[in-house]
C-alpha positions as CSV (number, residue, x, y, z in Angstrom):
1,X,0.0,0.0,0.0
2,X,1.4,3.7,-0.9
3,X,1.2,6.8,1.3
4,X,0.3,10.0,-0.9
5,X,0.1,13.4,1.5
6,X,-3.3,15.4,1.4
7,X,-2.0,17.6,-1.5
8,X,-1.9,14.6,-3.8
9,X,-5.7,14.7,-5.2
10,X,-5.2,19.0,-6.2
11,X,-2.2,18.2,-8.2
12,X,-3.8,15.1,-9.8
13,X,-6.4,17.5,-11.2
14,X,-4.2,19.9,-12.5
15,X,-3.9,19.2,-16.0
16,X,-2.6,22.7,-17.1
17,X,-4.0,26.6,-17.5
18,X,-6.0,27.5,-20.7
19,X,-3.3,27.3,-23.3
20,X,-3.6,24.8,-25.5
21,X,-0.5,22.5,-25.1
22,X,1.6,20.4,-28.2
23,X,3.1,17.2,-28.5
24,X,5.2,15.6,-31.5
25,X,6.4,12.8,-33.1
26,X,8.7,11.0,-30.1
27,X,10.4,7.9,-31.1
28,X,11.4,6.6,-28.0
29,X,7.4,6.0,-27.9
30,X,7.9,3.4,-30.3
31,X,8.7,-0.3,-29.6
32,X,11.9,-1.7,-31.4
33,X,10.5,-4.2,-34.0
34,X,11.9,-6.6,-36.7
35,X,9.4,-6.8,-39.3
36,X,8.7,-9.2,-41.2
37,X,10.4,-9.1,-45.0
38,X,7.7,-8.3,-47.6
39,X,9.0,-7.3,-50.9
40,X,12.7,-6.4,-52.6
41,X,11.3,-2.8,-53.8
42,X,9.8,0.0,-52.5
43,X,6.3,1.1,-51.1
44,X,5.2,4.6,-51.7
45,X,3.0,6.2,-49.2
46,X,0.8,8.5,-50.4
47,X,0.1,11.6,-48.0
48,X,-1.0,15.1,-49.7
49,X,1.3,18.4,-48.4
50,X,-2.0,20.0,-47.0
51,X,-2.8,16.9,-45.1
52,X,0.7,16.3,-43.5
53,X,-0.2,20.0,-42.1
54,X,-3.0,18.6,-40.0
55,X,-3.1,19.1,-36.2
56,X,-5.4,18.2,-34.2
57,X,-6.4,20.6,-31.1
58,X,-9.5,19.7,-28.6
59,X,-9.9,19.1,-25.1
60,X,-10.3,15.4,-23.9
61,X,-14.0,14.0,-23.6
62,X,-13.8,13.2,-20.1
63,X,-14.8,16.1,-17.4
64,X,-11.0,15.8,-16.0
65,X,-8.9,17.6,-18.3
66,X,-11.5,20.2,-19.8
67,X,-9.6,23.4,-18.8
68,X,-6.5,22.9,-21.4
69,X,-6.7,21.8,-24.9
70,X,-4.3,19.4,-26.6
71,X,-2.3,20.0,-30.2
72,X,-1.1,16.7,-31.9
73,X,0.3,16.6,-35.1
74,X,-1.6,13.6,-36.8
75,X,-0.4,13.3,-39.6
76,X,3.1,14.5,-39.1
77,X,3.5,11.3,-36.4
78,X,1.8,9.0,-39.0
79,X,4.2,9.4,-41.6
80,X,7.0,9.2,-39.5
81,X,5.6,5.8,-38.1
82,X,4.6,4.4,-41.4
83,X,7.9,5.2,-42.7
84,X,9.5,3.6,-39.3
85,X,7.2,0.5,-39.9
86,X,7.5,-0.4,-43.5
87,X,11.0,0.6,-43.9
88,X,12.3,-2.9,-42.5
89,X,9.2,-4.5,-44.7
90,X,10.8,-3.3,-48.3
91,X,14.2,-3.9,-49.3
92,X,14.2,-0.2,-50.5
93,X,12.3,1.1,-48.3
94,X,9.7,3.8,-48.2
95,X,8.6,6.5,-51.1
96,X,6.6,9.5,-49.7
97,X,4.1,11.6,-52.9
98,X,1.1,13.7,-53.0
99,X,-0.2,12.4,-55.5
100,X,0.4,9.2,-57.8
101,X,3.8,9.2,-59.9
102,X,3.6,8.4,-63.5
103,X,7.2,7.5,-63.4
104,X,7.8,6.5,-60.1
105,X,8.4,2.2,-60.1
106,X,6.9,0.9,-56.5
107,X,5.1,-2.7,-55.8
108,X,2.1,-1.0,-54.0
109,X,1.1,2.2,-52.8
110,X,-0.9,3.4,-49.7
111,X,-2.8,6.4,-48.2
112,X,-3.5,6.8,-44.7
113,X,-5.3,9.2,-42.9
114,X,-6.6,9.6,-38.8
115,X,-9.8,10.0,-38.3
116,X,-12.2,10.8,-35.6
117,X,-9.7,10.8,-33.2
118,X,-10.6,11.5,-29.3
119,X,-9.0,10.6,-25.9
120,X,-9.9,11.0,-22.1
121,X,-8.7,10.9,-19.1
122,X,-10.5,8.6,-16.5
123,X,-10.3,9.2,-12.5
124,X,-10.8,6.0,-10.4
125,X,-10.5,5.6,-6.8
126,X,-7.4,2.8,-5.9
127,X,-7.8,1.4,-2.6
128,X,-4.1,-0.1,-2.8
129,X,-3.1,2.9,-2.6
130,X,-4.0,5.9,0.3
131,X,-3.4,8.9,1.4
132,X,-3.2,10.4,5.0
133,X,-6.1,12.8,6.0
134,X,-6.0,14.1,10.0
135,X,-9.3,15.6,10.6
136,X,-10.2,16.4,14.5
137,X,-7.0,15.0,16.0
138,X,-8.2,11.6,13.7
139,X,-6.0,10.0,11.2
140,X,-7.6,8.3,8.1
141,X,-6.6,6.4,5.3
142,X,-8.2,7.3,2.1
143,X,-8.1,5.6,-1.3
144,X,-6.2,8.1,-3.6
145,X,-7.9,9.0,-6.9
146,X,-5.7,7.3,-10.3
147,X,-6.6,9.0,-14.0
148,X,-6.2,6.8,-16.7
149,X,-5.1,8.3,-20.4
150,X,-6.7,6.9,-23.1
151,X,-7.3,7.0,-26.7
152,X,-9.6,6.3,-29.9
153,X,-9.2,6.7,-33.2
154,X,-9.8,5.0,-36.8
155,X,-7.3,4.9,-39.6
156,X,-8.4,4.6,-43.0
157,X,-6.3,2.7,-45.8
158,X,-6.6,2.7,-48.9
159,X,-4.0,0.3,-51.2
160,X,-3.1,0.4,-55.1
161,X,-1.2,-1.7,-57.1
162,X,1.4,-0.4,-59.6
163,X,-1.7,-0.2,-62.0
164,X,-3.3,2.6,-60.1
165,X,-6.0,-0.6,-59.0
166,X,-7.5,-0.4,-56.0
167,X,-6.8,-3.1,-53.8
168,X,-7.1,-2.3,-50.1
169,X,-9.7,-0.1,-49.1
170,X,-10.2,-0.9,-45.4
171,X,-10.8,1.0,-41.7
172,X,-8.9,-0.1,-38.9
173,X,-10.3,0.7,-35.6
174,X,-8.3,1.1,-32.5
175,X,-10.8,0.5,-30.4
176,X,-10.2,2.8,-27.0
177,X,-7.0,2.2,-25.8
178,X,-5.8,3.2,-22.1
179,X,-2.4,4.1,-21.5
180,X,-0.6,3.8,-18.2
181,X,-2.6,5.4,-15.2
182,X,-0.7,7.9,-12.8
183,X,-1.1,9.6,-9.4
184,X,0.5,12.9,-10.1
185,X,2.1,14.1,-13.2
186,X,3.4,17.7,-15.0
187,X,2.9,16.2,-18.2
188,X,-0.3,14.5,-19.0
189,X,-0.6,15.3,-22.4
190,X,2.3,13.1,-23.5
191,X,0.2,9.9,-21.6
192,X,-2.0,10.1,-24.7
193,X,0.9,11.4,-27.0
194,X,3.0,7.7,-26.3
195,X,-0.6,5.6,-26.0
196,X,-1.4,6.9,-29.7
197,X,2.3,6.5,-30.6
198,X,2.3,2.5,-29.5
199,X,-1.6,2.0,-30.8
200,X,-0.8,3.6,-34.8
201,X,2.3,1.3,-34.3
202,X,0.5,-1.8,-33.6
203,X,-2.1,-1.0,-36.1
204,X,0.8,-0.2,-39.0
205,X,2.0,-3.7,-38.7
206,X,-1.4,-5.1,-38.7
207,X,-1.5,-3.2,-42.1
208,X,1.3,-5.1,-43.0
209,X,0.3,-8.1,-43.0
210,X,-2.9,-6.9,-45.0
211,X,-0.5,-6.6,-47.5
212,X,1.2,-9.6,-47.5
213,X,-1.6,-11.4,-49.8
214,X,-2.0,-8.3,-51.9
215,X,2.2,-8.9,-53.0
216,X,2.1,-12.4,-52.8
217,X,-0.3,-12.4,-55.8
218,X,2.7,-10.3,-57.6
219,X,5.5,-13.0,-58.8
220,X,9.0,-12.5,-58.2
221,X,8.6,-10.3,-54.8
222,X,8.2,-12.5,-52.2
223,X,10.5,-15.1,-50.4
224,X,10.3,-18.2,-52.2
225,X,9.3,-19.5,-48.4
């Protein structure tokens, strides 16, 4: 059982003043992963200039949080993660274009984009853990309150094949995802910066392996396994 002094709760509820605050693209969010080979050649991603500008700004949809809006670059953190994840996938990597090349060679191109993306931030009371109160010369043990950071979002695919075919047109929901709860922290906003970090990772490799199929129906780019 933990001991928290009777200051704990007021700083657990102070998320900030009214300025909004920013996150960015953090890699040490990321998990360090070997994936799997796909294809000796390229992928090209497809993400417009005036999309990559994108930044989302809102406050959370829980009551806790309200007085200070967050700013997270969207799209900026998904290229960076798409490009992290499919790097290792293609032998030469990853292509980024606005728009489809007429004389760019790659095996298969995709488009992501974020959408409806929200998070929260949850309070709960944990009786493992206390904090002392002294009321009339008596001493109590109360459970502390423990928010919990958590996200939701959908990410929208949409595959071609070096034809300019349509092959992949598919929503991937997240579902909501809770990060790791705290007592007290300065920096809330980067609880649901690294939880949407790990999640768009997770989901990325699942897109991977969407894919897999889609090339294997190409000859010659696969591993003969």
């Amino acid at each position: 059982m933990r001991l928290y002094g009777p200051t704990t709760l007021m700083l657990l509820l102070a998320l900030g003043g009214c300025a909004p605050v920013e996150v960015a693209f953090e890699p040490d969010y990321l998990e360090a992963t070997v994936p799997s080979y796909l294809a000796d050649t390229q992928i090209l991603v497809l993400m417009e200039d005036q999309d990559l500008q994108y930044v989302f700004e809102g406050p959370p949809e829980s009551f806790v949080g309200q007085s200070i809006d967050l700013r997270i670059p969207l799209a900026a953190i998904t290229r960076e993660i798409t490009a992290g994840v499919f790097r290792s996938h293609f032998n030469y990597g990853v292509v980024f274009a606005g728009e489809m090349p007429d004389d760019l060679p790659y095996v298969i191109a995709i488009q992501p984009e974020i959408v409806d993306f929200s998070y929260r931030y949850d309070q709960y009371l944990d009786d493992t853990v206390v904090e002392i109160q002294s009321t009339d010369n008596n001493v109590e043990a109360v459970p502390v309150t423990v928010i919990t950071p958590s996200i939701q979002f959908d990410l929208d695919v949409t595959a071609y094949d070096p034809d300019g075919k349509r092959v992949l047109d598919k929503t991937y929901h997240s579902g909501l995802v809770a990060g790791e709860s705290y007592i007290v922290t300065s920096r809330p906003h980067e609880r649901i910066n690294a939880t949407f970090h790990a999640t768009l990772q997770d989901i990325m490799l699942e897109v991977a392996e969407d894919l897999r199929p889609l090339l294997a129906a190409q000859p010659n780019l696969l591993d003969a396994e």
